[in-house]
KEZARO-448487 format. One record per residue: residue number from 1; x, y, z of N, C-alpha, C in turn. Coordinates in nm, 3 decimals. Each point is the difference from the previous one (the first is absolute). Example, Ala and Ser with C-alpha at 12.3 -4.5 7.8 and 13.67 -1.06 7.14 Angstrom:
KEZARO-448487
(1,(1.319,-0.569,0.780),(-0.089,0.119,0.000),(0.090,0.120,0.000))
(2,(-0.035,0.105,-0.072),(0.082,0.119,0.006),(-0.077,0.109,0.073))
//
This chain:
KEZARO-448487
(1,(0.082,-0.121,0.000),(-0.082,0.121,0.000),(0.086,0.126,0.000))
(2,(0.092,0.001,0.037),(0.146,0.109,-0.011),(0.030,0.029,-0.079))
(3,(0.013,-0.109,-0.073),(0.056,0.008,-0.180),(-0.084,0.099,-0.081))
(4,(-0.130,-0.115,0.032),(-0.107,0.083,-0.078),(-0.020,0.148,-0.003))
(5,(-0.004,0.072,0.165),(0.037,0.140,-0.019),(0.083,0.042,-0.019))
(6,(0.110,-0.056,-0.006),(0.138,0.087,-0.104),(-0.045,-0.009,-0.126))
(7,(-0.117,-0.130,-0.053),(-0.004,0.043,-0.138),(-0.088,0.092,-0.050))
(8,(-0.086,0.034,0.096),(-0.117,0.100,0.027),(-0.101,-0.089,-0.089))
(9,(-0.003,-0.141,0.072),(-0.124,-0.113,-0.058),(-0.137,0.003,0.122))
(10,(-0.005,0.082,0.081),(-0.062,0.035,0.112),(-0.093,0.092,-0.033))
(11,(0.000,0.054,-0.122),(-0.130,0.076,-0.040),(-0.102,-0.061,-0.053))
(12,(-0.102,-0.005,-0.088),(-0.115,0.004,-0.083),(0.037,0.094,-0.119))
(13,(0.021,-0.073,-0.113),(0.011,0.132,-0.128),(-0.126,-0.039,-0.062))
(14,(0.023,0.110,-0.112),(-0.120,0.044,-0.069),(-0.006,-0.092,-0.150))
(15,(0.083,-0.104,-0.012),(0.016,-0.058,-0.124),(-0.146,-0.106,-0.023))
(16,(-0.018,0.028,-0.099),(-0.135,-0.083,-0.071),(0.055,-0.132,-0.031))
(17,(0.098,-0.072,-0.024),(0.040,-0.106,-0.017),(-0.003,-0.101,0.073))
(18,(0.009,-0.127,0.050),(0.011,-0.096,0.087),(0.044,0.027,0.121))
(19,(-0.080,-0.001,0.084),(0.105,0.053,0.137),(-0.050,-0.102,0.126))
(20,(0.067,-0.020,0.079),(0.050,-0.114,0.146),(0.012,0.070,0.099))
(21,(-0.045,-0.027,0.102),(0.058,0.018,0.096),(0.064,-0.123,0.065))
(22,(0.146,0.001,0.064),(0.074,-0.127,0.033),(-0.021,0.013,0.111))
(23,(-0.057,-0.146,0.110),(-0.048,-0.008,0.130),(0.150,-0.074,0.031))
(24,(0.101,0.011,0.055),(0.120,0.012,0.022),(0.038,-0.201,0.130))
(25,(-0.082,0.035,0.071),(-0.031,-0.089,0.110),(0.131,0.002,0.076))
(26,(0.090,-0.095,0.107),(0.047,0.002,0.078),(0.130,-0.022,-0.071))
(27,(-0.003,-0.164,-0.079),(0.143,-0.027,-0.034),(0.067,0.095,-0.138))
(28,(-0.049,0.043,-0.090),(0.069,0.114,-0.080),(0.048,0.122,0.010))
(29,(-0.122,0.032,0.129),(0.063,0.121,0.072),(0.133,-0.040,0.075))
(30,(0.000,-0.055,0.056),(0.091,-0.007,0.130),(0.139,-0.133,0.016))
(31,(-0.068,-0.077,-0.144),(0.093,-0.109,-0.001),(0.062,0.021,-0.107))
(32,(-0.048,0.010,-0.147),(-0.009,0.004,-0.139),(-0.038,0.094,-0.066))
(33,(0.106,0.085,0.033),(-0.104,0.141,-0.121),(0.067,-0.027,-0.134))
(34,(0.069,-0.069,-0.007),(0.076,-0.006,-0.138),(-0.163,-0.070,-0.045))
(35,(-0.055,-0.080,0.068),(-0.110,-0.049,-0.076),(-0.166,0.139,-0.044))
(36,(0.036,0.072,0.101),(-0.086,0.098,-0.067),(0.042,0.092,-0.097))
(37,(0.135,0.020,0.021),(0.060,0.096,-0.141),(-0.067,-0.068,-0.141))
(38,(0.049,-0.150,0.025),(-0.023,-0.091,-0.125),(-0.110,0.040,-0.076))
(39,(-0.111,-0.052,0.095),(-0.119,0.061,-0.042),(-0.079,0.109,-0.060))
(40,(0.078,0.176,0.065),(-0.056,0.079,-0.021),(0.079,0.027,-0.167))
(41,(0.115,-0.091,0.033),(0.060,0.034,-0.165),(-0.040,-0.065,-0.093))
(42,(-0.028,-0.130,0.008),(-0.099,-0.060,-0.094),(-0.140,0.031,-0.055))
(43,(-0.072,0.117,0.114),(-0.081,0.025,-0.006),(0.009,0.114,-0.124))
(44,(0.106,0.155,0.064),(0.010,0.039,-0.095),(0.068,-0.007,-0.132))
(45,(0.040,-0.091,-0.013),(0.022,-0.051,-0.162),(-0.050,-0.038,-0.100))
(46,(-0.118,-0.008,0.069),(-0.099,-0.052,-0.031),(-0.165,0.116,0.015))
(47,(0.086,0.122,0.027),(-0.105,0.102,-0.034),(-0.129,0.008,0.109))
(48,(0.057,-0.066,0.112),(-0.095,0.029,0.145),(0.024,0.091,0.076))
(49,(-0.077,0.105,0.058),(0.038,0.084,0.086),(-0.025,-0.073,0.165))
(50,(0.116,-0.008,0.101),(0.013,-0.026,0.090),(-0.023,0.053,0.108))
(51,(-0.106,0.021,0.104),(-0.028,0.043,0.133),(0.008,-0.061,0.079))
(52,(0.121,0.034,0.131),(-0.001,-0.077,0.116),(-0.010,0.109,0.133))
(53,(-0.131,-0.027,0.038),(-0.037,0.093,0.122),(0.093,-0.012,0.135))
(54,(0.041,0.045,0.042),(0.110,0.035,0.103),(-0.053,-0.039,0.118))
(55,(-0.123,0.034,0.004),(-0.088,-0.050,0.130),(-0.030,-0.144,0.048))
(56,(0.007,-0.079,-0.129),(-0.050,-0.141,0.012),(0.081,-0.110,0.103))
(57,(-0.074,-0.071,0.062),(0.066,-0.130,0.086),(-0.037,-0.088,-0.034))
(58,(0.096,-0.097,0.071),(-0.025,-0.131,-0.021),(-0.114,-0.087,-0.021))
(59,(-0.033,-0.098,-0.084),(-0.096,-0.028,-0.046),(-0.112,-0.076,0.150))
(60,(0.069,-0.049,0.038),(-0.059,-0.094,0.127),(-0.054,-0.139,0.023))
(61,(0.057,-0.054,-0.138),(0.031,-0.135,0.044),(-0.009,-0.107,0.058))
(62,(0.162,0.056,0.070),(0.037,-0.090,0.109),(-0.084,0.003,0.099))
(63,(-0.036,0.168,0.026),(-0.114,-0.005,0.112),(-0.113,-0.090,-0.010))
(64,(-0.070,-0.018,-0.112),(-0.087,-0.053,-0.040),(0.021,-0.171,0.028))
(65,(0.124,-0.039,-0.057),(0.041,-0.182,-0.012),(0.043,-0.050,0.191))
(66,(-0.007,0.181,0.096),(0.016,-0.066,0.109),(-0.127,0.003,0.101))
(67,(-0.083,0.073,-0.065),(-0.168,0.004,0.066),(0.033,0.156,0.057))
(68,(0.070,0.076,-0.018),(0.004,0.153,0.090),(-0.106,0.079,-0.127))
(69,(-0.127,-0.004,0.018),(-0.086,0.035,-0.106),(-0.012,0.152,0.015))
(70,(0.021,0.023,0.130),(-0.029,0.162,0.065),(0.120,0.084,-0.098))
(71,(0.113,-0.054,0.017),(0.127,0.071,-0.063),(-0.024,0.007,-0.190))
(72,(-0.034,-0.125,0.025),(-0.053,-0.005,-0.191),(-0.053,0.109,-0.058))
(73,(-0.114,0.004,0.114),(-0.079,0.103,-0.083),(-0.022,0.113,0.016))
(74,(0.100,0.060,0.119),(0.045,0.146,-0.017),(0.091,0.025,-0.119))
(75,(0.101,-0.115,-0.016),(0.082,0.045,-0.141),(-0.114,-0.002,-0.125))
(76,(-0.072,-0.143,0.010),(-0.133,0.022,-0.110),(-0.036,0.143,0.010))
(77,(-0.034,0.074,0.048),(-0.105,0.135,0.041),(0.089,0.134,-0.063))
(78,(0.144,-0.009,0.036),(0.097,0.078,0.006),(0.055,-0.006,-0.201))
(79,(0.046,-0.122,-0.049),(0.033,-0.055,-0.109),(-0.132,0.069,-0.098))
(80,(-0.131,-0.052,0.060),(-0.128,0.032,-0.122),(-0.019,0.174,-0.002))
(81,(0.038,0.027,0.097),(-0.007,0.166,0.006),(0.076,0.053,-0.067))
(82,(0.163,-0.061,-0.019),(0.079,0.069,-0.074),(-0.018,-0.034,-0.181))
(83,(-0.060,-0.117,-0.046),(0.023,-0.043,-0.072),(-0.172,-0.025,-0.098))
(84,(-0.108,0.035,0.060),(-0.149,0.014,-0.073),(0.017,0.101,-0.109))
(85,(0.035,0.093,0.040),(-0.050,0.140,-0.072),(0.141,-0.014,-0.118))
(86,(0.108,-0.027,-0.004),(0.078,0.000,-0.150),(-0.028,-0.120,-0.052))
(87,(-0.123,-0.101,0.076),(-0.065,-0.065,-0.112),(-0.083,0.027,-0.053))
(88,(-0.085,0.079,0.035),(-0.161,0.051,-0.041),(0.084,0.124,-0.097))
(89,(0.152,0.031,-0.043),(0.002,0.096,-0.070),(0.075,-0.080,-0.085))
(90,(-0.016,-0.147,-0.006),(0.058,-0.080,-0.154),(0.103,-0.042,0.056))
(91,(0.072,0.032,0.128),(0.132,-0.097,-0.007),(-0.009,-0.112,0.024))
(92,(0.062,-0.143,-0.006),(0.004,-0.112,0.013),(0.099,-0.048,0.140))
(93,(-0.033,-0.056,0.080),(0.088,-0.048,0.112),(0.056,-0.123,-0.059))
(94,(0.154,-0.025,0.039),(0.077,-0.093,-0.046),(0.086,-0.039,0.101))
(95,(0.004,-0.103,0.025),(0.109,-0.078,0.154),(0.091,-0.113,-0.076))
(96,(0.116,0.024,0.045),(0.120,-0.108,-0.030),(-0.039,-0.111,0.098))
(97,(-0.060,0.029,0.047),(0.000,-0.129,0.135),(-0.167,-0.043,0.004))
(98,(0.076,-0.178,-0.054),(-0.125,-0.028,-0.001),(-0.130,0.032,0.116))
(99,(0.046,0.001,0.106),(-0.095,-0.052,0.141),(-0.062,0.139,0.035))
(100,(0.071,0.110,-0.051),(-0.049,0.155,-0.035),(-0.130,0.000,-0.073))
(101,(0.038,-0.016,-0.093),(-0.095,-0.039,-0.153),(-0.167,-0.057,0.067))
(102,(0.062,-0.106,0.060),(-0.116,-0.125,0.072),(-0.093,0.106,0.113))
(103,(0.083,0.080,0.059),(-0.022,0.097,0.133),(-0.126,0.094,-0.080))
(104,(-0.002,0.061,-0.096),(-0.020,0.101,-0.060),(-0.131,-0.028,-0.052))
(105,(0.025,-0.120,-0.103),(-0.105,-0.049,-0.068),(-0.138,-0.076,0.074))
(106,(0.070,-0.071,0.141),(-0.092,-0.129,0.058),(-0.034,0.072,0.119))
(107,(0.128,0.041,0.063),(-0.038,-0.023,0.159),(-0.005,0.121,0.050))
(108,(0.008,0.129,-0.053),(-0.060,0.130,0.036),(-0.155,0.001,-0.062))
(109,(-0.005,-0.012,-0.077),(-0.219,0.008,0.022),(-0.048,-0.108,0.095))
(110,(0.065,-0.102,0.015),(-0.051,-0.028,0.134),(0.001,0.056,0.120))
(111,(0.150,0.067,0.027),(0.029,0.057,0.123),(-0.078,0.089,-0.008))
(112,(-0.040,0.090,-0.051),(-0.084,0.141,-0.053),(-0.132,-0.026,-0.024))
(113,(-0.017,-0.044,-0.112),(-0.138,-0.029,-0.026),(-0.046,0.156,-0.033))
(114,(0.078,0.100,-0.086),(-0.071,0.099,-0.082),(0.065,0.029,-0.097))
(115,(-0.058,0.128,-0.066),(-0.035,0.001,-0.165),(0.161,0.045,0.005))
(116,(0.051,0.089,0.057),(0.193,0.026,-0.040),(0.054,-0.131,0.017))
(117,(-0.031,-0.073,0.069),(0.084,-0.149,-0.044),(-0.021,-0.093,-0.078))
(118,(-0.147,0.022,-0.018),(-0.014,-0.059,-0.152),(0.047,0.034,-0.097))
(119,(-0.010,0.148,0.011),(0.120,0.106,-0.118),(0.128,-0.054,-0.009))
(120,(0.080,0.009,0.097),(0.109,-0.084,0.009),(0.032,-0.136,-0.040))
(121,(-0.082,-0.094,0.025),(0.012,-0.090,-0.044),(-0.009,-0.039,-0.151))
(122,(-0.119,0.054,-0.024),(-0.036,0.010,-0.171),(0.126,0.016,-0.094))
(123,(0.077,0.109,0.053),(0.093,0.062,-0.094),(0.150,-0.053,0.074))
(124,(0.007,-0.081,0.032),(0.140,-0.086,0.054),(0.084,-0.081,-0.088))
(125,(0.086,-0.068,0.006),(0.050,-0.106,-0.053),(0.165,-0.005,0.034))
(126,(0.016,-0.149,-0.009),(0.165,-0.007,0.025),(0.053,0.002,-0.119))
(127,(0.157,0.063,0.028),(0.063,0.076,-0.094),(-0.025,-0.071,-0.146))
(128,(0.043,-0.123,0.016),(0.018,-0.069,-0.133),(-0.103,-0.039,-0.049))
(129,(-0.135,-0.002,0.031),(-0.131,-0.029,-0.023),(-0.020,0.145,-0.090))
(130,(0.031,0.100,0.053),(-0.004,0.122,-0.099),(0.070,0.015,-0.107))
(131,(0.113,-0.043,-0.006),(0.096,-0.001,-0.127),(-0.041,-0.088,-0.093))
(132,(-0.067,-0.120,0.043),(0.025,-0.113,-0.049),(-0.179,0.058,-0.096))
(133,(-0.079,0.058,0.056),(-0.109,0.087,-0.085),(0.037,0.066,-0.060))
(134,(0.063,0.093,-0.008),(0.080,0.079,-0.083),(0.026,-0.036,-0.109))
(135,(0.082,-0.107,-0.001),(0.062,-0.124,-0.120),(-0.102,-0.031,-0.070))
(136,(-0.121,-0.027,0.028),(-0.117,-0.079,0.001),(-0.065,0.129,-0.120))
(137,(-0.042,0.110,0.032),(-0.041,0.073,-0.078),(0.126,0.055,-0.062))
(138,(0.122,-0.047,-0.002),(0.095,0.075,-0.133),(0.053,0.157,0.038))
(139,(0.012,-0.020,0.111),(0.103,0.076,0.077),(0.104,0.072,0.055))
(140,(0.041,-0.154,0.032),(0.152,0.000,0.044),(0.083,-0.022,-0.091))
(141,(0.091,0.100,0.030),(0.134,-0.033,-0.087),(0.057,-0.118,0.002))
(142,(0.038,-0.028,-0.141),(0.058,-0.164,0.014),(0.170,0.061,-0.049))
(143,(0.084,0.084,0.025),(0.108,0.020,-0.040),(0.060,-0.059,0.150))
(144,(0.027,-0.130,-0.021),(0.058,-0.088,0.125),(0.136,-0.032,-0.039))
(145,(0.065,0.009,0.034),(0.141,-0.060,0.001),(0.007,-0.161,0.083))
(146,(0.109,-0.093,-0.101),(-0.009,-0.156,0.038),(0.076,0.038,0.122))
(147,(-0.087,-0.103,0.102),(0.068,-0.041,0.141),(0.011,-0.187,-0.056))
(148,(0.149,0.002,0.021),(0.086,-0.171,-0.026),(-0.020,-0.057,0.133))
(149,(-0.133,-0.059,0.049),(0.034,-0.035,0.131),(-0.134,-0.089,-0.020))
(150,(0.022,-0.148,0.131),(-0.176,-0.065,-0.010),(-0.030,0.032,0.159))
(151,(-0.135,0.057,0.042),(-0.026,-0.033,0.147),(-0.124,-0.033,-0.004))
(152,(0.016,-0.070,0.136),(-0.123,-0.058,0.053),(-0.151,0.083,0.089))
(153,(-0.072,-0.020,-0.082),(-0.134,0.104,0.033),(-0.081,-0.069,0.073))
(154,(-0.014,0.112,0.153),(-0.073,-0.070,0.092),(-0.137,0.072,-0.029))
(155,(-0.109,-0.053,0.025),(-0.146,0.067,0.031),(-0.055,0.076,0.145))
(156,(0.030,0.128,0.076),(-0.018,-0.055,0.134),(-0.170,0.006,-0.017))
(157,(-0.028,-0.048,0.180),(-0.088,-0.036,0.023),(-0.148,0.106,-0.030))
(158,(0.085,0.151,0.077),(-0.131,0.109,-0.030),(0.012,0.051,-0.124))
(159,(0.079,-0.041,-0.129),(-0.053,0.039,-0.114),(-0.089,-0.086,-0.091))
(160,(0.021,-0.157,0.083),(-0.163,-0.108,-0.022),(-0.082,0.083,0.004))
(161,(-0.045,0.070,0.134),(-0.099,0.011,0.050),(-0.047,0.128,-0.054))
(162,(0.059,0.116,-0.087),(-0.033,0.057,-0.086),(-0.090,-0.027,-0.160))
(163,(0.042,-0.163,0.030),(-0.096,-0.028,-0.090),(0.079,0.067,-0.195))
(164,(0.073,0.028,0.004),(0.058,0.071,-0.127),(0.073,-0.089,-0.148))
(165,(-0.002,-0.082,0.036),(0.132,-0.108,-0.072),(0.102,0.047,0.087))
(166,(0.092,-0.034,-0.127),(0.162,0.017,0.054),(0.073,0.139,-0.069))
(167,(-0.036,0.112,0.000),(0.047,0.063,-0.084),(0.153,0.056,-0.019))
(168,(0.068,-0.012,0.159),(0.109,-0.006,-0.015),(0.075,-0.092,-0.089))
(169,(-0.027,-0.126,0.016),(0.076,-0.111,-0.052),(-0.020,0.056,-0.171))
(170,(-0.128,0.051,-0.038),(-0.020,0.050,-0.148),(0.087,0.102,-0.006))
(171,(0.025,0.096,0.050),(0.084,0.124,-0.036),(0.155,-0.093,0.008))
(172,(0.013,-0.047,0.082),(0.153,-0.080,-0.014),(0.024,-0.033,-0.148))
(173,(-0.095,-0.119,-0.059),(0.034,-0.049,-0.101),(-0.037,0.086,-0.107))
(174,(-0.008,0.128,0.037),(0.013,0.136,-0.155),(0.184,0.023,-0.021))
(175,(0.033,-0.048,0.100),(0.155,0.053,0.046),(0.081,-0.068,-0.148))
(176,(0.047,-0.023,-0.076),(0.085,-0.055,-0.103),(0.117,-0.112,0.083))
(177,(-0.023,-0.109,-0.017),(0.126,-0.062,0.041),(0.013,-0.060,0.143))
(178,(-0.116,0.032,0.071),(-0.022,-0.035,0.117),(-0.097,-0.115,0.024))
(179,(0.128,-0.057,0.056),(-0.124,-0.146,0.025),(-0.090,-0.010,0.099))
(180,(-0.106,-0.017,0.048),(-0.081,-0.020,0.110),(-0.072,-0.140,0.056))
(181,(0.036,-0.029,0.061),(-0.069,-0.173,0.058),(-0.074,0.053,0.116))
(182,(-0.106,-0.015,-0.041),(-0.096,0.018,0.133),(0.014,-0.131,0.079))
(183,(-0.026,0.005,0.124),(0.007,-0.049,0.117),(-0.124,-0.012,0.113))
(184,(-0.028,-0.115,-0.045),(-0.159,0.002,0.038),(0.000,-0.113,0.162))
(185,(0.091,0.058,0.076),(-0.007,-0.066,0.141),(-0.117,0.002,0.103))
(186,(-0.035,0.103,-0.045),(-0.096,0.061,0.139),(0.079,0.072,0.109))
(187,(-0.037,0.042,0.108),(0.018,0.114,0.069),(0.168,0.008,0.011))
(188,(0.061,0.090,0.040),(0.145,0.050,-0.034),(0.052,-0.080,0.148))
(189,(-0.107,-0.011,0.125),(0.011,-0.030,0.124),(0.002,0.144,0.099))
(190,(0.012,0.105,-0.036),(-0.007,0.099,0.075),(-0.107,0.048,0.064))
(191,(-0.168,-0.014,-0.116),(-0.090,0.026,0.098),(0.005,0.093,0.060))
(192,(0.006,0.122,-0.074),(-0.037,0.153,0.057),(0.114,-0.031,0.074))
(193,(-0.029,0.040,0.193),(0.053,0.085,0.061),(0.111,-0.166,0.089))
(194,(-0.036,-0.143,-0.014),(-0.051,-0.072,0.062),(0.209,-0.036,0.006))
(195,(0.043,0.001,-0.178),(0.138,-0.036,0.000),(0.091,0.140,0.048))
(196,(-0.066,0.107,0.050),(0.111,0.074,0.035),(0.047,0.012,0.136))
(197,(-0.094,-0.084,0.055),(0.063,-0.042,0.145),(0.105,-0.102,0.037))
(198,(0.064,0.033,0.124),(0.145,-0.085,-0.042),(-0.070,-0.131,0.078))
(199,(-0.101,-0.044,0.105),(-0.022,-0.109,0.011),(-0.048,-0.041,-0.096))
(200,(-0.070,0.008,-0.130),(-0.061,-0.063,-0.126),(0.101,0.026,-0.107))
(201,(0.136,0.024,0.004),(0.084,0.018,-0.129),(0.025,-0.125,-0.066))
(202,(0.022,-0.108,0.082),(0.039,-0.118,-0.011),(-0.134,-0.077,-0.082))
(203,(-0.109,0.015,0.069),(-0.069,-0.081,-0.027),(-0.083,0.076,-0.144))
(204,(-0.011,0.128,-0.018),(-0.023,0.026,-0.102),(0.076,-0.017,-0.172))
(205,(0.136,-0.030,0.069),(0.077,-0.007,-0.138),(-0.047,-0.178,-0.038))
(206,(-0.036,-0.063,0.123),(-0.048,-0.158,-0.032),(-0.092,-0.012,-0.096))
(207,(-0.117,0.105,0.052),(-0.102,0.051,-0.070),(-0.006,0.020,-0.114))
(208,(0.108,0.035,-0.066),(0.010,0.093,-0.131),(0.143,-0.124,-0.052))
(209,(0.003,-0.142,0.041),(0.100,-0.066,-0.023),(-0.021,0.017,-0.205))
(210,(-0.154,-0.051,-0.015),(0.024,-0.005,-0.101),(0.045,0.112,-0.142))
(211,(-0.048,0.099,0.056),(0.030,0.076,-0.147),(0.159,0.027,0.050))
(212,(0.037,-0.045,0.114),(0.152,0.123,-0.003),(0.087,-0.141,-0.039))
(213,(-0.039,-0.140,-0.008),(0.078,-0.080,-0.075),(-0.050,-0.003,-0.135))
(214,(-0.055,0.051,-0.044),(-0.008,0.028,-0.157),(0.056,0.092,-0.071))
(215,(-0.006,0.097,0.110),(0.108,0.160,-0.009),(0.136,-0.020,-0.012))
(216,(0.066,-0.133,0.047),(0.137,-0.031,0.032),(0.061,-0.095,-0.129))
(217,(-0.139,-0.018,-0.091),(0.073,-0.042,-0.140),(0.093,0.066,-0.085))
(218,(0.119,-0.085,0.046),(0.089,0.066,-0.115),(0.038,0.102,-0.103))
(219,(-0.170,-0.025,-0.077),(-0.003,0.038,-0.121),(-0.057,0.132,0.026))
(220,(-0.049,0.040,0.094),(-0.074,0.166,0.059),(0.092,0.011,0.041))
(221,(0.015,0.181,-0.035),(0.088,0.064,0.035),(-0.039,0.110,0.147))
(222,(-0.112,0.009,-0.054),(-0.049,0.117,0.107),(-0.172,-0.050,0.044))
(223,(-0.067,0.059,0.090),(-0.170,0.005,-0.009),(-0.097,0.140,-0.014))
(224,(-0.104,-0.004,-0.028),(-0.010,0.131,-0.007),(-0.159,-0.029,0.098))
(225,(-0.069,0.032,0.038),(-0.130,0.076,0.040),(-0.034,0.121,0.033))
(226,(-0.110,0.064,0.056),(-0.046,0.087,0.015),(-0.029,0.057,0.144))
(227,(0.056,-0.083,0.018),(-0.039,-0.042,0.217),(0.113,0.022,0.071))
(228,(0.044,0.126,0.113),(0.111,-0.017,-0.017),(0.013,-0.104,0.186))
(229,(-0.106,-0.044,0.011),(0.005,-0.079,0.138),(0.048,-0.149,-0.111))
(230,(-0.052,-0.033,-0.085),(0.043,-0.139,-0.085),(0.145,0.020,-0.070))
(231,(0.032,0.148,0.032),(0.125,0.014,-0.091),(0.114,-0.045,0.095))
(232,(-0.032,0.027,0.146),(0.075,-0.015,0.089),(0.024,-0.107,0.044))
(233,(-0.086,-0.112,0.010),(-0.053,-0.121,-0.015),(0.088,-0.086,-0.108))
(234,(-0.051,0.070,-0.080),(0.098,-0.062,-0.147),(0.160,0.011,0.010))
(235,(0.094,0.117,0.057),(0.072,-0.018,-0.006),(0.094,-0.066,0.121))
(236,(-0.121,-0.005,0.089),(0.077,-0.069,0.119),(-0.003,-0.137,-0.014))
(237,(-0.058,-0.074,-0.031),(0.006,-0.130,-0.069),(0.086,-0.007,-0.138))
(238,(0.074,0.059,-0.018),(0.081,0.008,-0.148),(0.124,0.072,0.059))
(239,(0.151,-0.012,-0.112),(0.101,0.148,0.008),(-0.081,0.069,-0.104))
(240,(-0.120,-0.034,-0.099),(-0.046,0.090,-0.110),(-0.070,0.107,0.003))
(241,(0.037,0.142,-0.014),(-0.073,0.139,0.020),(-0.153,-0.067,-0.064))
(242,(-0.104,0.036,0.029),(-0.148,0.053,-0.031),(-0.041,0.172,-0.058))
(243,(-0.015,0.012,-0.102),(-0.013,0.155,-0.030),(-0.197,-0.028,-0.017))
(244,(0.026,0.129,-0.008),(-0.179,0.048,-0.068),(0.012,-0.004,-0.128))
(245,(-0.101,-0.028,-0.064),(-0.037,0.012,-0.119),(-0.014,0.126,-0.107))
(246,(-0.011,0.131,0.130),(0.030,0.146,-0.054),(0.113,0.055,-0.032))
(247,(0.088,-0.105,0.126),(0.155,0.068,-0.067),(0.059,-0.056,-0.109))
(248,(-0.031,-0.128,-0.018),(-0.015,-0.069,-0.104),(0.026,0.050,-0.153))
(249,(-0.191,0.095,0.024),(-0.011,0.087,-0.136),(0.068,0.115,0.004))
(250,(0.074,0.096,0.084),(0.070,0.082,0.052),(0.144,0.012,-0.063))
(251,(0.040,-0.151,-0.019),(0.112,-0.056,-0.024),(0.007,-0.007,-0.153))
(252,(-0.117,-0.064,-0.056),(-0.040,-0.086,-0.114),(0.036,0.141,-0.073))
(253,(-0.121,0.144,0.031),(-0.012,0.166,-0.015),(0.167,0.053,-0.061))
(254,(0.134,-0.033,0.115),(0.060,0.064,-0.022),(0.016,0.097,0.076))
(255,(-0.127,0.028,0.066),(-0.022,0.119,0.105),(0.090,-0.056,0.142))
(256,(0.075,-0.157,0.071),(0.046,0.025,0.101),(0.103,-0.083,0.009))
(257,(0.098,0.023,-0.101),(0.113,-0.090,-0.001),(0.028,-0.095,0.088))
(258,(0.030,0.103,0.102),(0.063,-0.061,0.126),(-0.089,-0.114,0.066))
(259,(-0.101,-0.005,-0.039),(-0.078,-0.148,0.044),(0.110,-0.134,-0.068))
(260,(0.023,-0.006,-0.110),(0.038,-0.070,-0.060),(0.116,-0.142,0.091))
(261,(0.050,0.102,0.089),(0.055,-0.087,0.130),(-0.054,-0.076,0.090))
(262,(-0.104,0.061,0.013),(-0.088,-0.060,0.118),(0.009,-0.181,-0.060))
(263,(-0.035,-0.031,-0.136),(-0.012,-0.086,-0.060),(0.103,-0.114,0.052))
(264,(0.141,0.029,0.023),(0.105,-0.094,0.061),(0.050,0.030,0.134))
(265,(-0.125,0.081,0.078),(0.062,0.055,0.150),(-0.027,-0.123,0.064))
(266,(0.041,-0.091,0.058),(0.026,-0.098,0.075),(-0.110,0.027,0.184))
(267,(-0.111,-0.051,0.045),(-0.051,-0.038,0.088),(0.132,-0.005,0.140))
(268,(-0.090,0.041,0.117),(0.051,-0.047,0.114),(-0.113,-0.020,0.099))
(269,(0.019,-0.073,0.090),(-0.052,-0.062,0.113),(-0.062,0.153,0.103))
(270,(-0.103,-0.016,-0.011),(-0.060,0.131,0.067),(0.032,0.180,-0.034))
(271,(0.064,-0.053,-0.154),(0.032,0.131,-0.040),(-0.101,0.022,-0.144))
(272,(-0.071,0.069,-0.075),(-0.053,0.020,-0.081),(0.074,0.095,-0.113))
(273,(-0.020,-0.036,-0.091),(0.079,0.058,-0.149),(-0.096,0.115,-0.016))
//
């Protein structure tokens, strides 16, 4: 969110063209902003105008996956206030994170139960579910540059439950040269909030035995999802980095060189790439 006001992406402009507002959530802000740069640059390359409200918090989640419903839905209350009205004026809400996305669309008109969160919800979607429309009506730029690499594509769990396909895994294979093997294990083992505890670390990577021995084939170089609780997951069961699928296209763009490393950055044991 820092960034963003150095880039002065904290306003509302007046452009008639495609415009977003990016709901930021916990881990891009604060863990991964290289993963929101990605985004807002893919976005504009693609001829989107980008709004990220300065005011916005955390989506609430975790609050939600731990029963603290009271906390939920002051951020619900707080989030729909900042974020109704630059939808009712055409902007589109967009979340890198799946469980954001899920927050926005499902579980704030429940928490709420009125017409600004229905607003909100209506006009939501996770990041790559938007691009991947884009493509769909003839869009998006296809000036991709080949990525020489194969990885393994996980599904997480709350972009099932979006109900969308897979649209990441589709924007991957626009990439030239990039191989993709989806990876159809089932859950990563993390389970929201459940693998970031250190009494469940153990037993969650058991959990997630299977896709992270499929991840450890040889022949994958890297994994990619959209989740960055499955990303963490993913690489702790592997030495193999997990990227997003945005930096991906970011990379593919030309727009972020320096990703291009991430690709052979080597995993550690409670450390995240």
């Amino acid at each position: 969110l820092r960034r963003a006001a150095r880039r002065h992406l904290t306003r509302p402009t007046d452009e008639t063209g495609p415009r977003v507002v990016y709901f930021v959530d916990v881990y891009a802000n604060y863990y991964d902003p290289q993963l929101a740069e990605a985004l807002v640059a893919v976005l504009q390359h693609n001829g989107v105008d980008v709004y990220v409200p300065p005011q916005q918090e955390q989506s609430g989640m975790p609050s939600i996956a731990r029963g603290a419903l009271d906390h939920a839905r002051r951020l619900a209350q707080h989030n729909v206030h900042i974020l109704s009205e630059p939808a009712r004026q055409g902007y589109h809400v967009v979340a890198t994170e799946p469980s954001a996305a899920l927050c926005l669309k499902h579980e704030y008109p429940q928490l709420l139960d009125d017409d600004d969160a229905r607003q909100v919800a209506e006009n939501s979607s996770e990041a790559c579910s938007f691009l991947w429309k884009l493509h769909t009506m003839g869009q998006l730029q296809l000036d991709l540059e080949p990525i020489k690499a194969t990885l393994g594509y996980h599904m997480p769990c709350h972009l099932k439950a979006l109900n969308v396909g897979s649209p990441g895994e589709n924007l991957l294979r626009l990439i030239p040269e990039l191989r993709v093997v989806p990876i159809e294990e089932g859950c990563s083992g993390m389970a929201g909030t459940f693998g970031i505890k250190r009494v469940d670390y153990r037993r969650s990577l058991r959990a997630g035995r299977r896709l992270i021995s499929r991840l450890r084939d040889p022949g994958i170089q890297a994994g990619a999802t959209e989740c960055s609780a499955c990303k963490m997951q993913m690489e702790q069961g592997t030495t193999k980095p997990t990227l997003h699928p945005i930096k991906l296209l970011a990379l593919a763009y030309g727009l972020m060189p320096e990703i291009e490393r991430l690709l052979t950055t080597p995993g550690e044991e409670l450390i995240v790439t």
